[in-house]
Backbone bond lengths (Angstrom), bond angles and torsions (degrees), N, CA, C in turn:
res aa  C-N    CA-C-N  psi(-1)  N-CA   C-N-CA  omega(-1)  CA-C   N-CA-C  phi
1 X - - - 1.435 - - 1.522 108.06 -
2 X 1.232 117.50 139.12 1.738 105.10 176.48 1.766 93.76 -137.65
3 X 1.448 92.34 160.85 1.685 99.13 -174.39 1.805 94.13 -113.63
4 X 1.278 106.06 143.65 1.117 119.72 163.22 1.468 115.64 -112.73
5 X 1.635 131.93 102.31 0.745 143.17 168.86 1.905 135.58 -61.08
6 X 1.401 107.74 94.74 1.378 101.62 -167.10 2.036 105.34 -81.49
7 X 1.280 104.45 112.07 1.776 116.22 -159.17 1.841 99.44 -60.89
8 X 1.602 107.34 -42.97 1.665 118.00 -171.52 1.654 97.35 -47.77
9 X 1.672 99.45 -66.57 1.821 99.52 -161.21 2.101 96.47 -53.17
10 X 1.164 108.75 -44.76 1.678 124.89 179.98 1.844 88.02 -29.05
11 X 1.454 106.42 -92.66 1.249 109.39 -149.60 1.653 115.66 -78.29
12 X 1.441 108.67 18.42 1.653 125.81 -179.56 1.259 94.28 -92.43
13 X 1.402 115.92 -75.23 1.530 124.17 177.51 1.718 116.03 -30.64
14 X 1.366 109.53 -58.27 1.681 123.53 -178.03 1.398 92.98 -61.10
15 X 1.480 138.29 -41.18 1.550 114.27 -146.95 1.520 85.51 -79.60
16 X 1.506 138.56 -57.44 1.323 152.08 -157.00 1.506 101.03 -61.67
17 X 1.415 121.88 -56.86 1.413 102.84 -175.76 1.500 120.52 -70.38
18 X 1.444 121.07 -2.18 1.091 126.57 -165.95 1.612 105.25 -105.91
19 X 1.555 115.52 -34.94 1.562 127.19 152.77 1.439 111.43 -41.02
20 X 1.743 120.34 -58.88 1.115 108.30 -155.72 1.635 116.02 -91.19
21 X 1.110 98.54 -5.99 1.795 101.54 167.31 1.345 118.07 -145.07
22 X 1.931 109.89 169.01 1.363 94.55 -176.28 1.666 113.91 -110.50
23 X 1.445 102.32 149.95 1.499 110.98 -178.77 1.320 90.39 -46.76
24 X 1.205 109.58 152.26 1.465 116.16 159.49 2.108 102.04 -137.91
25 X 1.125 98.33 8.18 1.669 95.03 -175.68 1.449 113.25 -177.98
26 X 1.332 126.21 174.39 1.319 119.85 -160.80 1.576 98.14 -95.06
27 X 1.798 139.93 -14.40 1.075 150.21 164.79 1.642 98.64 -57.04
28 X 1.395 119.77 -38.10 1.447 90.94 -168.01 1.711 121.53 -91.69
29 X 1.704 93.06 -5.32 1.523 96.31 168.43 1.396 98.27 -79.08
30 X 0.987 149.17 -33.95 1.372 138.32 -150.65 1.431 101.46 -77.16
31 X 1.683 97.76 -42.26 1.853 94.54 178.78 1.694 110.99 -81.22
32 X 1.193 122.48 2.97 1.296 115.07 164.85 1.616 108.04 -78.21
33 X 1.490 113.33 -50.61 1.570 110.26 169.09 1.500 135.35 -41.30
34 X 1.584 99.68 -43.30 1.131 107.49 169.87 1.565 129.65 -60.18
35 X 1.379 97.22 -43.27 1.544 111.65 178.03 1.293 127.74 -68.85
36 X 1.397 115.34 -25.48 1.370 143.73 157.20 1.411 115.10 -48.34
37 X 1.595 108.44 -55.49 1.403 108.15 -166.88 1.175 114.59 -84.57
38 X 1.545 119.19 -28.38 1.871 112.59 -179.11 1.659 89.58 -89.99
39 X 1.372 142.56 7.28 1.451 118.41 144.64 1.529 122.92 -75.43
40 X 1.599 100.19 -25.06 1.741 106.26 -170.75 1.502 109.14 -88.49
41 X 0.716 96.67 -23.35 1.992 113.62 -173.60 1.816 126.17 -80.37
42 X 0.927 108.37 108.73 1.327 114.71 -170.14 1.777 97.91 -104.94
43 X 1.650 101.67 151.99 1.719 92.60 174.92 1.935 100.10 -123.01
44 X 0.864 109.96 157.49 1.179 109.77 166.74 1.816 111.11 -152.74
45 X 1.904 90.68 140.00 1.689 104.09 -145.09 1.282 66.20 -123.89
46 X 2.203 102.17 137.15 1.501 134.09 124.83 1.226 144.51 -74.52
47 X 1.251 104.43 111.59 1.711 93.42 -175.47 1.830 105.83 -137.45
48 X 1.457 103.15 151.54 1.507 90.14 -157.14 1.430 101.36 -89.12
49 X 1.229 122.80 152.77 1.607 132.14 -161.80 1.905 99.10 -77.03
50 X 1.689 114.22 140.60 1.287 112.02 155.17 1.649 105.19 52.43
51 X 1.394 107.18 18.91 1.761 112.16 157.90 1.400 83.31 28.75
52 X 1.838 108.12 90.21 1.347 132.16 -172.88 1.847 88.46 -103.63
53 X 1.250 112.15 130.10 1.713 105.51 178.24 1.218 138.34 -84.39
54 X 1.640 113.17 -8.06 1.262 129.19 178.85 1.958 97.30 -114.28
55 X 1.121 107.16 42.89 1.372 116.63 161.14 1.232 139.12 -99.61
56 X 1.555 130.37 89.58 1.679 85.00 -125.63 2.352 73.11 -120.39
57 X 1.459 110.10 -174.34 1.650 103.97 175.35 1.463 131.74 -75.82
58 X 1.781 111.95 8.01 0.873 141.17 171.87 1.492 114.47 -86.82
59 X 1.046 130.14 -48.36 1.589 139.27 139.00 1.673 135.38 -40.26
60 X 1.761 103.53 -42.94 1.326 116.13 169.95 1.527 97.55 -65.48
61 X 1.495 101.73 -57.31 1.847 106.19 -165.67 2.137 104.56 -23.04
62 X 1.640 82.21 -63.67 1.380 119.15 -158.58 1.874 100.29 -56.87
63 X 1.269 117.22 -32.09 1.711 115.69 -168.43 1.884 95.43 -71.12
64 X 1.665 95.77 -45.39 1.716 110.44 -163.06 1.526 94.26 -50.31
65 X 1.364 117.93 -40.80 1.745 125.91 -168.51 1.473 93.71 -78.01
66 X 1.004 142.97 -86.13 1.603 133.92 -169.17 1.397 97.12 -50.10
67 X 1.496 153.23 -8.42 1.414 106.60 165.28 1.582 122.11 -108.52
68 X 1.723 91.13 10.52 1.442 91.00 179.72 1.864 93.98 -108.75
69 X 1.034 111.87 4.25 1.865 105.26 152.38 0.947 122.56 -110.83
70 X 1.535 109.22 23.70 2.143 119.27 167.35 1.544 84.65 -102.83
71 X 1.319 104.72 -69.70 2.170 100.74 -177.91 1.525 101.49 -18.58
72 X 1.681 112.49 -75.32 1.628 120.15 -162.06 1.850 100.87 -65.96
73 X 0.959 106.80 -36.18 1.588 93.10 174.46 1.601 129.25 -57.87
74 X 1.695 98.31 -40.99 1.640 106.31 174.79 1.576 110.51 -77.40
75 X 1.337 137.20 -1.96 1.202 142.64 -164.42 1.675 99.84 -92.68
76 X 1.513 109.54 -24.68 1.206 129.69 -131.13 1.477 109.61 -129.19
77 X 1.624 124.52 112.89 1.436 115.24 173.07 1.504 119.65 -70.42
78 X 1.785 125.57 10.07 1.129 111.20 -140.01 1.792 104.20 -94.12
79 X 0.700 126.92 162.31 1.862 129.30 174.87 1.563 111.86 -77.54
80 X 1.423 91.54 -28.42 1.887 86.95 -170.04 1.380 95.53 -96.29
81 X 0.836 164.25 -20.60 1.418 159.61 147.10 1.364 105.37 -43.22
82 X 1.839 127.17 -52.80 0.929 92.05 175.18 1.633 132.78 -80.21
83 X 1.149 109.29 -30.95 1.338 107.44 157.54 1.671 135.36 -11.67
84 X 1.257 97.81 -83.78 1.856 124.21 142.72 1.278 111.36 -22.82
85 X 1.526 131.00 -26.79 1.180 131.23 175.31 1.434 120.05 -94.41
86 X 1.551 107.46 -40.54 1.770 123.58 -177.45 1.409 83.51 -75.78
87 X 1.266 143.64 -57.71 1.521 114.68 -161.03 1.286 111.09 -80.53
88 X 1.586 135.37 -31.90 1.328 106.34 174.09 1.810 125.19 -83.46
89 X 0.955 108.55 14.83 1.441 124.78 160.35 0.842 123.36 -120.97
90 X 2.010 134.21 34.19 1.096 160.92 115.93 1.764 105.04 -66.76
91 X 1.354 119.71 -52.08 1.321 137.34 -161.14 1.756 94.68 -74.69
92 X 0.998 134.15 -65.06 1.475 158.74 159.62 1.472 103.87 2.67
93 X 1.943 90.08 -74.70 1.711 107.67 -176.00 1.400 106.79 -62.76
94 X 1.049 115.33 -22.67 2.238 125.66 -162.76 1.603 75.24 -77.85
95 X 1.083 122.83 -67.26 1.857 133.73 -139.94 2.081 88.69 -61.72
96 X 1.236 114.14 -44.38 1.360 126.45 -163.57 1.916 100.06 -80.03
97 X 1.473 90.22 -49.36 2.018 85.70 -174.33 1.598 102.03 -62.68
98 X 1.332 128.53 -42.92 1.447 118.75 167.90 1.063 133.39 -75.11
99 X 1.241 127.60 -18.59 1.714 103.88 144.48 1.375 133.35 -89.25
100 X 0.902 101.27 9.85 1.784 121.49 170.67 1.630 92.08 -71.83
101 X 1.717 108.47 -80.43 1.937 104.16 -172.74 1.496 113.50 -66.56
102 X 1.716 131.91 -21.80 1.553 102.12 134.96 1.217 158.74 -66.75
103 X 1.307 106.13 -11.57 1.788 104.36 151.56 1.281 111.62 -69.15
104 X 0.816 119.92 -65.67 1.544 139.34 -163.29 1.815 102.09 -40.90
């Protein structure tokens, strides 16, 4: 599971609850943090489709990495990123077509 933390809603939320009242103790910063973060925090869950059998966490590992170097690639004018991207999603499909014709 990984959290992606959005920092704006983070430090919007903290400035306002912290404007509109006063600390009075180190419990109430903590519950401002807290409250902050499951508003700022998003989760996003992998799971492999139709309990595919030649799927194995070596493949999952590998999808989570090519789509978080497509995110940084599209963010990104750079060549070597994309690069870094066409080959491990060259590598990806290789890693997936061979254990596909070894199960099989």
């Amino acid at each position: 599971m990984s959290y992606f933390v959005e920092y704006k809603k983070l430090y919007k939320f903290a400035e306002e609850k912290i404007e509109s009242s006063e600390i009075t103790c180190l419990d109430d910063i903590s519950n401002i943090i807290k409250q902050a973060k499951n508003l700022s925090t998003s989760t996003k869950q992998y799971t492999i489709k139709n309990n595919i059998q030649w799927m194995n966490n070596r493949i999952c590992y590998n999808l989570k990495k090519r789509d978080k170097l497509q995110r940084m690639e599209k963010n990104s004018e750079s060549r070597e990123l994309e690069n870094k991207f066409k080959k491990l999603k060259n590598a990806v499909t290789n890693l997936i077509r061979k254990s596909e014709r070894g199960y099989i």
